[in-house]
KOLPASE-349178 format. One record per residue (C-alpha): x, z, y; residue number from 1. Coordinates in nm, 2 decimals. Example, Ala and Ser with C-alpha at 12.3 -4.5 7.8 and 13.67 -1.06 7.14 Angstrom:
<nodes>
        X        Z        Y   num
     1.23     0.78    -0.45     1
     1.37     0.71    -0.11     2
</nodes>
This chain:
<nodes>
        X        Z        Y   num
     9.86    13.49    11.19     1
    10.16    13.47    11.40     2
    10.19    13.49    11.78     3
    10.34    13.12    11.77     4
    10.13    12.97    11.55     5
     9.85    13.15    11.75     6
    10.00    12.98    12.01     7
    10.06    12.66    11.87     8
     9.66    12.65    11.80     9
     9.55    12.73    12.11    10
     9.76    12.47    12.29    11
     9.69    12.20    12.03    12
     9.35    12.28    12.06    13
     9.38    12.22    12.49    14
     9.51    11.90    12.37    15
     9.36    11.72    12.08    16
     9.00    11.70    12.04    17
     8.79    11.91    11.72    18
     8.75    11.63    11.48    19
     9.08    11.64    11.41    20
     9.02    11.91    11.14    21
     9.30    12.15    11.03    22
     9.39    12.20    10.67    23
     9.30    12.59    10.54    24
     9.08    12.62    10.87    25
     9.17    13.04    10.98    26
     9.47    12.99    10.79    27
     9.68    12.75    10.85    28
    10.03    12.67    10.78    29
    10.27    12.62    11.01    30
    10.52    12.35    10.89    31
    10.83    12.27    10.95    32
    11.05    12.09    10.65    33
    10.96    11.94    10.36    34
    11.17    11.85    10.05    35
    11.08    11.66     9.72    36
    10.75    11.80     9.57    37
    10.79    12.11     9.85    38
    10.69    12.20    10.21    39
    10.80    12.52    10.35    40
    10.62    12.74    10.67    41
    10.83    12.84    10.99    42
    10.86    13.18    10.79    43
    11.06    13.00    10.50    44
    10.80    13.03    10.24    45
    10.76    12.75     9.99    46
    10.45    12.56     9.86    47
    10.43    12.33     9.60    48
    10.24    12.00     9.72    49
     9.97    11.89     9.49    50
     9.79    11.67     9.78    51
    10.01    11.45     9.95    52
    10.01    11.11     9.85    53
    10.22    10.97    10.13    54
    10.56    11.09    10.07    55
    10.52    10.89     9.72    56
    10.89    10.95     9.66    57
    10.93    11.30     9.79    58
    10.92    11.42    10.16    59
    11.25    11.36    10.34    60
    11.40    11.16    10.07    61
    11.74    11.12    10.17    62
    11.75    10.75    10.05    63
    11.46    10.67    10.25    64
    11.60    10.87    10.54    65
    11.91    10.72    10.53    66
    11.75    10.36    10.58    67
    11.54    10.45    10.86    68
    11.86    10.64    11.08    69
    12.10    10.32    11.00    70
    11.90    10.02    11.10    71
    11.75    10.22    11.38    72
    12.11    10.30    11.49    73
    12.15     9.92    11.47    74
    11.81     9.72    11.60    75
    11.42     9.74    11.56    76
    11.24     9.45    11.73    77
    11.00     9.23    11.65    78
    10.91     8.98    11.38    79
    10.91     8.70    11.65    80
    11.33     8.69    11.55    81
    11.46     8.65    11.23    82
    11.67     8.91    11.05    83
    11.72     8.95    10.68    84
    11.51     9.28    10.62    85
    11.18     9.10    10.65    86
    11.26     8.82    10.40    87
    11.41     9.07    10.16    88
    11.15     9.26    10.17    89
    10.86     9.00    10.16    90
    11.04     8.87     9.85    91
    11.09     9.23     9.68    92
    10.73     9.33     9.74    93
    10.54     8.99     9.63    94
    10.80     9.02     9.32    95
    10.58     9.32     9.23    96
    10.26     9.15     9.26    97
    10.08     8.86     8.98    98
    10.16     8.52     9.04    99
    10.01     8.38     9.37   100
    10.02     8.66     9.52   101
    10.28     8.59     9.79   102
    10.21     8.59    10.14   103
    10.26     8.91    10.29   104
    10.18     9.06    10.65   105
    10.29     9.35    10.78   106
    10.11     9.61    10.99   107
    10.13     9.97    11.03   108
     9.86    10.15    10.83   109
     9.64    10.15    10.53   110
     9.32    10.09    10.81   111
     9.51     9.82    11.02   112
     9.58     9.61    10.63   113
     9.21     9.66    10.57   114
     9.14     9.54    10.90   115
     9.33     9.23    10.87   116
     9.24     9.17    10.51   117
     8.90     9.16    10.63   118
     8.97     8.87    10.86   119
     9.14     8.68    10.61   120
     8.86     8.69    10.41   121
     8.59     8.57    10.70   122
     8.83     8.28    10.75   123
     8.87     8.19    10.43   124
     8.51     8.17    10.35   125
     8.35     8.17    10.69   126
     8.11     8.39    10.61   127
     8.11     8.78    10.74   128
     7.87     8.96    10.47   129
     8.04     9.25    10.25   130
     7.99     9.40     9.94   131
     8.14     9.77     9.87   132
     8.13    10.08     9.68   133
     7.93    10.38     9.72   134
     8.14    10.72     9.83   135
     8.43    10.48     9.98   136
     8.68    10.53    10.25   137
     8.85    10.22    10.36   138
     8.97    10.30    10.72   139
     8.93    10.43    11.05   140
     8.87    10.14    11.26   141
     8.53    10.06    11.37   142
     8.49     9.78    11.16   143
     8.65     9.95    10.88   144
     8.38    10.31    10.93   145
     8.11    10.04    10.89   146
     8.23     9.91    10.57   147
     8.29    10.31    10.41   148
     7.98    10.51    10.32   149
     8.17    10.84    10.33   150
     8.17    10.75    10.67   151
     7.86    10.56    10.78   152
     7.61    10.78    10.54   153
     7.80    11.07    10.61   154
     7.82    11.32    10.92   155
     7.80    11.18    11.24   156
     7.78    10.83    11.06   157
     7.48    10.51    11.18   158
     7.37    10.44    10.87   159
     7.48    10.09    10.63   160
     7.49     9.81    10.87   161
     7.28     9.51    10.80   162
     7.61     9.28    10.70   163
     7.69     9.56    10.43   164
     7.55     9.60    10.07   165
     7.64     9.89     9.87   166
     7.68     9.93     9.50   167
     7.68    10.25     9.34   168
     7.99    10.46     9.23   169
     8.10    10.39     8.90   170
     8.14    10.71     8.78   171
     8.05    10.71     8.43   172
     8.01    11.13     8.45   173
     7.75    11.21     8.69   174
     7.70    10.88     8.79   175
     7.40    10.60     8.75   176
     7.56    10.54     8.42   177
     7.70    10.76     8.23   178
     7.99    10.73     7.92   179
     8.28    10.54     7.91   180
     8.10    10.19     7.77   181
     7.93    10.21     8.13   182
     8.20     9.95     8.28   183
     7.94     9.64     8.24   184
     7.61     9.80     8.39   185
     7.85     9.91     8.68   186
     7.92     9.56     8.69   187
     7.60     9.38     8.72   188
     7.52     9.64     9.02   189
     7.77     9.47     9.21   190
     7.63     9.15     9.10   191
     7.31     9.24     9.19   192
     7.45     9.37     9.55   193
     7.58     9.04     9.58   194
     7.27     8.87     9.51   195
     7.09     9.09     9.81   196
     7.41     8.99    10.01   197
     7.33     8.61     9.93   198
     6.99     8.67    10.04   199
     7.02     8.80    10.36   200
     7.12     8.67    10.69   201
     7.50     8.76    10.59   202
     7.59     8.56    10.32   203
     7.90     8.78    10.14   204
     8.24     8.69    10.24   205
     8.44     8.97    10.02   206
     8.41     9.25     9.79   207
     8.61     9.53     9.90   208
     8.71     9.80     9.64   209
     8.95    10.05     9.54   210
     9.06     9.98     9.22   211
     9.05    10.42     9.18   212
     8.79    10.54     9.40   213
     8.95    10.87     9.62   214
     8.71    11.01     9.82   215
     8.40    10.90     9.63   216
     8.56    11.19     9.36   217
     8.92    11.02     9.24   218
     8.73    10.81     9.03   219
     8.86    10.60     8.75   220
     8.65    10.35     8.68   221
     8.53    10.25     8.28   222
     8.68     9.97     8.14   223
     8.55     9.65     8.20   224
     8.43     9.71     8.56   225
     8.68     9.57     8.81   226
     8.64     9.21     8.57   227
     8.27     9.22     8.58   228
     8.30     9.34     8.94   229
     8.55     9.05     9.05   230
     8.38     8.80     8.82   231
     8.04     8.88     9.04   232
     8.25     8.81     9.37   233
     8.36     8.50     9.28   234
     8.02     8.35     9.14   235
     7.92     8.45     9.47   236
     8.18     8.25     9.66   237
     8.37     8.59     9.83   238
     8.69     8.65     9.76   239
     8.83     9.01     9.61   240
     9.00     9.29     9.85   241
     9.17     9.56     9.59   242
     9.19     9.86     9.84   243
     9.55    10.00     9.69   244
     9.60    10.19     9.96   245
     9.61    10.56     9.77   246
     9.72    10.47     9.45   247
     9.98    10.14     9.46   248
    10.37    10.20     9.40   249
    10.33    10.35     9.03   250
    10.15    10.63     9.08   251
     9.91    10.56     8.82   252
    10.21    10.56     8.57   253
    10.07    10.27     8.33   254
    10.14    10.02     8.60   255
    10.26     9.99     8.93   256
     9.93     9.85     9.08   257
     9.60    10.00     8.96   258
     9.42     9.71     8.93   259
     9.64     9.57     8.65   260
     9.53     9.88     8.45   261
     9.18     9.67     8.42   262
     9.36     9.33     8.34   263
     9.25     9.15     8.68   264
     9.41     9.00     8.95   265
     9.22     9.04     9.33   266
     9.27     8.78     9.61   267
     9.40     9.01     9.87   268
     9.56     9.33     9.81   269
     9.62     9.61    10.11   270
     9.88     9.82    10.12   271
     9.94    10.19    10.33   272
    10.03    10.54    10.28   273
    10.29    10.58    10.05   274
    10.43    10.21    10.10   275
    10.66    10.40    10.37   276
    10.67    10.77    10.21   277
    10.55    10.86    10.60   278
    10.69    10.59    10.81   279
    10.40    10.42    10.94   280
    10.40    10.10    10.76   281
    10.10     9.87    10.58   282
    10.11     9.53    10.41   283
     9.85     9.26    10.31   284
     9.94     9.05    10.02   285
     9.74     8.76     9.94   286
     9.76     8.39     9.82   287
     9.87     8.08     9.97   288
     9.52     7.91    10.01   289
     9.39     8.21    10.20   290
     9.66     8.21    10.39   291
     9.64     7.86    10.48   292
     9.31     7.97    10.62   293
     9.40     8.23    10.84   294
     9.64     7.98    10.98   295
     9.37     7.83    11.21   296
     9.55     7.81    11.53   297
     9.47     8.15    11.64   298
     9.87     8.34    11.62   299
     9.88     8.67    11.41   300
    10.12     8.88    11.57   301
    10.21     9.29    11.49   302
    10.44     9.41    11.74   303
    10.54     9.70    11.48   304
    10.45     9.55    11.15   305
    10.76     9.43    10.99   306
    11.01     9.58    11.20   307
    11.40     9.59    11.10   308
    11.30     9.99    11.07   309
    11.02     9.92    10.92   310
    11.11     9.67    10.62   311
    11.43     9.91    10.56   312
    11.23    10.20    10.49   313
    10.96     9.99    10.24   314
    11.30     9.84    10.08   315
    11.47    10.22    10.02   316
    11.13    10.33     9.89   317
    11.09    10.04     9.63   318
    11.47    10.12     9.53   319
    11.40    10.50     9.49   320
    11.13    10.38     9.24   321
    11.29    10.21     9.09   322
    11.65    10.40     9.03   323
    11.45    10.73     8.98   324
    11.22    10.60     8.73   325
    10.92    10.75     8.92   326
    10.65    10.53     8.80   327
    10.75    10.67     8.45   328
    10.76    11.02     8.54   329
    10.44    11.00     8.69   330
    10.29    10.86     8.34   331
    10.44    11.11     8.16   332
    10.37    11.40     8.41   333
    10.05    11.25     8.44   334
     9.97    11.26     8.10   335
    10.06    11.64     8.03   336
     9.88    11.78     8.30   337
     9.57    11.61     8.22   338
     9.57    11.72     7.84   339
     9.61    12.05     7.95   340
     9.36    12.11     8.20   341
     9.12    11.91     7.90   342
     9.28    12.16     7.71   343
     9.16    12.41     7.99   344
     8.82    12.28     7.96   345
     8.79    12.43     7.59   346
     8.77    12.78     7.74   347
     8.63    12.73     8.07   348
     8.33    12.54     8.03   349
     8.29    12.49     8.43   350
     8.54    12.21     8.36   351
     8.31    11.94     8.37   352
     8.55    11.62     8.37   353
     8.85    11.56     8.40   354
     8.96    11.23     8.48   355
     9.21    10.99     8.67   356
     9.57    10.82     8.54   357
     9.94    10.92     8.61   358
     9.97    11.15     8.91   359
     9.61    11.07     9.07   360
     9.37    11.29     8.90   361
     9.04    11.46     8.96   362
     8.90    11.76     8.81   363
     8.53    11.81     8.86   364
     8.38    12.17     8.85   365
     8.04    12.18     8.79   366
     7.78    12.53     8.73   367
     7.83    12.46     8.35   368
     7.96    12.18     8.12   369
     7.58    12.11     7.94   370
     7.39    12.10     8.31   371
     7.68    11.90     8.54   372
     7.54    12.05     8.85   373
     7.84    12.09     9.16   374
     8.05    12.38     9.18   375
     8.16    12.32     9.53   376
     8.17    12.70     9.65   377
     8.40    12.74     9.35   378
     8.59    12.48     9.45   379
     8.67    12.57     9.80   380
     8.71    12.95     9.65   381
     8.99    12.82     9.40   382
     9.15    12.56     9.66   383
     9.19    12.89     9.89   384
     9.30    13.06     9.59   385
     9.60    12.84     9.57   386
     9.68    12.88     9.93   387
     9.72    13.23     9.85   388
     9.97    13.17     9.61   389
    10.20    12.90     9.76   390
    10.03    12.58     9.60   391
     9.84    12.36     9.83   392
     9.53    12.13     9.70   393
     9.22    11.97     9.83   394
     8.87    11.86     9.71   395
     8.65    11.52     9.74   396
     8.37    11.35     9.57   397
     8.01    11.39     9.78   398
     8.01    11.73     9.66   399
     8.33    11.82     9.75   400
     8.33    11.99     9.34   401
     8.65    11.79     9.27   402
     8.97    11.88     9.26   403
     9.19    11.60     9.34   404
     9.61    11.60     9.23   405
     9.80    11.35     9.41   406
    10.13    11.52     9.49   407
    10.47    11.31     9.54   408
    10.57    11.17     9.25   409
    10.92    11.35     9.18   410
    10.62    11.64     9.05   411
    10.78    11.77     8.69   412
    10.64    11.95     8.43   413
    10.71    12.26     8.54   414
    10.50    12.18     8.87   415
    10.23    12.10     8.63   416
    10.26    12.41     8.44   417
    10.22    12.64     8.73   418
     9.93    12.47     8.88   419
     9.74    12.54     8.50   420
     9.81    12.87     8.50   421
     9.67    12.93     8.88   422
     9.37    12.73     8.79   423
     9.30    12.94     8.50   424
     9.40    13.28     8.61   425
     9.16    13.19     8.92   426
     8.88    13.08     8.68   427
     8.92    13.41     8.43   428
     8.90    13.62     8.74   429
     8.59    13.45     8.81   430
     8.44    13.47     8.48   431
     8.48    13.86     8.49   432
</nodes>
């Protein structure tokens, strides 16, 4: 370690408080400049980003950058005046969306558009109850932590809250159900969530669920689930939140919002991460009824959300999209690397899934294939590995045994085919 990163630690740490963890822990990297599917340390070495989600289109895209210097050179204020970059951008984004969908508000973060989704939903049906998914992250606010079991049955967490009913993950590997036809049993959990919901003192006001779970193990749901799901919702008079917070914009290659990969159409949809490819900006989308009910007298107002910066940056970021044809490159990139790591699987039978669409993936490592139990120590000694050698990656899922690949989307073949090889030069070594 270097004397000014050494010193950069021990200042930071004077600063900013332990639970703001550090990737790499005793070995960190010190960044300084990023570019495309690259970040590079204050020593000039380059690592190829297999983890960031947030620059969707590549870190310092010029396009974006550009954007974001001009209209700051010219004015950033508030949504209180009018100015053309909100109502271009409103328009461009709900064109993306189903039909009805098309009453956006802007905030500042993935947590802040769950936040307010939230309230829309209380107002709509004036009830507060909630129904969610096992292993799920929706926030960091303190209504948000109590409506994520990573966080509330995790470390340091209180336990479920009596307003919350939890369904399980439907993770049709080492789940409650297993195989892909498991999409329907998933399904009548959540109904039978909401039916404890309907029997308690907090009637259910929303369903809240990413339509590919992230931290519950980048989990791809089986087919069939998100209708069964939704369909359970409504019966129960809540309304649908789809969580597309990770894994909107395209990244799932097939279609540019995940939930349309199941054929159904939510009632709110939040928006974060790489809506701004790093400029802190969030959206809610949702319907004109809903909307009408959130109008109850009391003003929404987001000093931030929706700024002239703001909605010049989302605009540049849906333009890159489109002009670069990322949503297809991330289906066909997508694609490739997951055949070959099933390919990997042949050989190295701690491979236990392998799983995910387009450019958000998850590869579980288990003891061995036939007796699914979690490999986490591999995992951390693989994800280390790849430190080593200039690639960076993390792991999720309860047993932090998954790898998860969610890198900026300009991420080519040849990206792909140099993560392979690590993974299985790493595993061969192991298998000595």
């Amino acid at each position: 370690m270097s004397d000014r990163l050494d010193d950069l630690l021990t200042r930071r740490a004077a600063h900013t408080s332990p639970t703001l963890s550090i990737l790499y822990g005793k070995d960190p990297i010190h960044v300084v400049r990023g570019s495309g599917q690259y970040l590079y340390d204050a020593d000039g070495r380059e690592y190829l980003d297999c983890m960031n989600n947030v620059p969707h289109v590549g870190h310092s895209h010029p396009k974006v950058t550009e954007a974001a210097s001009k209209q700051l050179a010219l004015v950033n204020t508030n949504t209180r005046f009018v100015y053309e970059g909100l109502v271009d951008y409103a328009e461009q984004l709900a064109s993306t969306l189903p039909a009805g969908l098309e009453v956006c508000y802007f905030v500042n973060s993935g947590s802040e558009a769950n936040e307010l989704a939230l309230r829309l939903a209380r107002a709509h049906t004036k009830r507060r109850g909630a129904v969610v998914l096992d292993g799920a992250y929706h926030g960091n606010t303190t209504t948000l932590i109590e409506h994520s079991p990573y966080k509330f049955d995790g470390r340091g967490g209180g336990g479920r809250p009596g307003y919350v009913q939890v369904a399980p993950t439907p993770d049709p590997y080492r789940g409650k159900h297993r195989g892909p036809g498991s999409g329907e049993s998933y399904g009548r959990e959540v109904a039978g969530a909401f039916e404890r919901a309907s029997a308690s003192a907090h009637p259910p006001a929303l369903l809240l669920a990413e339509s590919l779970l992230g931290t519950a193990g980048q989990i791809e749901p089986p087919a069939g689930f998100l209708a069964s799901a939704y369909q359970a919702a409504r019966a129960a008079g809540a309304v649908v939140i789809a969580d597309e917070v990770q894994i909107g914009f395209g990244r799932v290659g097939t279609h540019f919002w995940a939930f349309d990969a199941q054929g159904v159409v939510p009632d709110i949809v939040t928006l974060g991460k790489p809506i701004g490819n790093g400029y802190p900006l969030g959206a809610v989308v949702t319907t004109a009824e809903i909307a009408a009910s959130f109008h109850n007298g009391m003003e929404y107002f987001n000093t931030f959300g929706g700024a002239p910066v703001s909605c010049a940056v989302g605009l540049a970021v849906l333009d890159v999209l489109e002009r670069e044809g990322l949503q297809a490159g991330a289906l066909e990139v997508g694609q490739y690397l997951r055949a070959a790591f099933l390919n990997l699987g042949k050989s190295r039978p701690v491979i236990g899934d392998v799983r995910g669409s387009g450019l958000f993936l998850g590869v579980e490592l288990v003891l061995d294939r036939d007796s699914p139990e979690p490999a986490t120590r591999l995992t951390a000694d693989l994800i280390r590995y790849l430190r080593e050698h200039a690639i960076l990656a993390s792991s999720d899922g309860p047993d932090n045994n998954v790898l998860k690949i969610k890198p900026p989307l300009p991420f080519s073949r040849g990206d792909a085919d140099r993560l392979i090889e690590s993974v299985d030069t790493f595993l061969g070594l192991q298998a000595e």
